[in-house]
N, C-alpha and C positions, 0 to 999 in steps of 0.2 A: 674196441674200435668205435668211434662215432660215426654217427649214423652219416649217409649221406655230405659230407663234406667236399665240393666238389670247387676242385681246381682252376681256372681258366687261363691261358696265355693270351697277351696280346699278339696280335699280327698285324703287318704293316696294314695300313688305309684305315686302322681303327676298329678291325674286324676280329672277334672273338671266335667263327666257326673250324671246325674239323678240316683235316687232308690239307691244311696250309702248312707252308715250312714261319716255327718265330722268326719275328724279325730279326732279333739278335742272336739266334745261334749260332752260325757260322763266321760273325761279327772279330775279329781281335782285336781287345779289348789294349789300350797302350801300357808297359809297365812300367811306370815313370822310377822304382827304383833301380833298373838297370841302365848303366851308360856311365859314360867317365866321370860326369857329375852326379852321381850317387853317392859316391864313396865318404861326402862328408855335408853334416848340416852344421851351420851354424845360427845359432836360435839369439835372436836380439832383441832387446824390450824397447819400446816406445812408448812415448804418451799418442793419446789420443788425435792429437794435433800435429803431430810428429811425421802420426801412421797416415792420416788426410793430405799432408804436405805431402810424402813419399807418394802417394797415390796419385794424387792429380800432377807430378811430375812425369811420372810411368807414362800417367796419361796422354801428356804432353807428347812425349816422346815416343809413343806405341810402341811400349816393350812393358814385358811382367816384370814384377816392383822387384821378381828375387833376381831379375836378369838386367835391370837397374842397375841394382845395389852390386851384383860381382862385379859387371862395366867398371861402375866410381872405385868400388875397391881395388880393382887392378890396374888401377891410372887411366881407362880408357875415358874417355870423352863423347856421351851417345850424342845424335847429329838431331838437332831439332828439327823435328816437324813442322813446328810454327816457320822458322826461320825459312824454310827451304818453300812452304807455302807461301809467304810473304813476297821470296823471290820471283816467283812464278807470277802470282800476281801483278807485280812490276812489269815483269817480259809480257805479260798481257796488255796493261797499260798503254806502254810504250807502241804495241803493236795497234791500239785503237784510236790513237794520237796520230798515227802514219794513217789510217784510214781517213781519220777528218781532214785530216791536209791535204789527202788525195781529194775528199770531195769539195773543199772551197779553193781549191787548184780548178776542178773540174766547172764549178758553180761561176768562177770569175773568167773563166775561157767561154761558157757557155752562155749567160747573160750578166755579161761586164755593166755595173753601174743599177741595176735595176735592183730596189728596194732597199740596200745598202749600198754607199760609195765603194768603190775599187782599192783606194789607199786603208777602205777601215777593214777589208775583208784582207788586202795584201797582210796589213798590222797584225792582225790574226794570226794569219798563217806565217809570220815569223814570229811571233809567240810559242804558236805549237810548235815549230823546227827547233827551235829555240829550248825548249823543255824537252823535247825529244833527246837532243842531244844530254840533257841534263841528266837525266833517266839514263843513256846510255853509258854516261861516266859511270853515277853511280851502282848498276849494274856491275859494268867493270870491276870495282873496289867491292861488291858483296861477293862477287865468282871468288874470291879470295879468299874470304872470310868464312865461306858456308862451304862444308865439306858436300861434294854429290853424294845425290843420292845414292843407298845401296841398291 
């Protein structure tokens, strides 16, 4: 027997002393080979560039590359990320467009003709109603396009 060889367990907070319960003892741990999708692997070769492509798509889409890959293989179609942020972004837009309109509504009610004429701030503000509206079309035509979110 060696002499003196002594053991230590970590414990939560980074603490190595006595009369603590391990962190991880009472912990369970996941078994990833039980569940409906255990029952079969299928192992695929890539190249290098292949396996980076696959990846930064997962990415795209925030889904693991193996839950990717059964999606595309079973005909499904995962719902981009990019897309559905894109859209959002737009509904933002459009919603900050309605704000400036409210405020040179409110700027030409409140001092009409002062520092800029009235017809160049009116012009403005059917510019923006104007692109508002545009934004709301095309809004319309992406709700179509882009499946909701899950």
């Amino acid at each position: 027997m060696l002499p003196c060889a002594r053991q230590q367990t970590l414990f939560a907070f980074g603490s190595t002393g006595t009369g603590q319960v391990p962190l991880m003892k009472d912990a369970k741990k996941r078994n990833k080979n039980v569940g409906p999708r255990s029952q079969k692997r299928i192992p695929v070769r890539v190249s290098v560039d292949e396996y980076d492509q696959i990846k930064r798509t997962a990415e795209k889409v925030r889904l693991p590359v193996s839950t990717l890959l059964r999606e595309l293989a079973l005909g499904h179609n995962p719902p981009s990320r990019i897309e559905q942020r894109t859209f959002l972004e737009v509904v933002h837009l459009r919603g900050d467009l309605g704000r400036l309109g409210g405020l040179l509504k409110m700027w030409l009610v409140d001092a009409p003709g002062e520092a800029v004429s009235e017809a160049d701030v009116r012009s403005a503000l059917h510019k923006i109603l104007s692109r508002q509206d545009d934004i709301s079309d095309l809004l319309d035509q992406l709700r179509n396009i882009i499946p909701a979110k899950p």
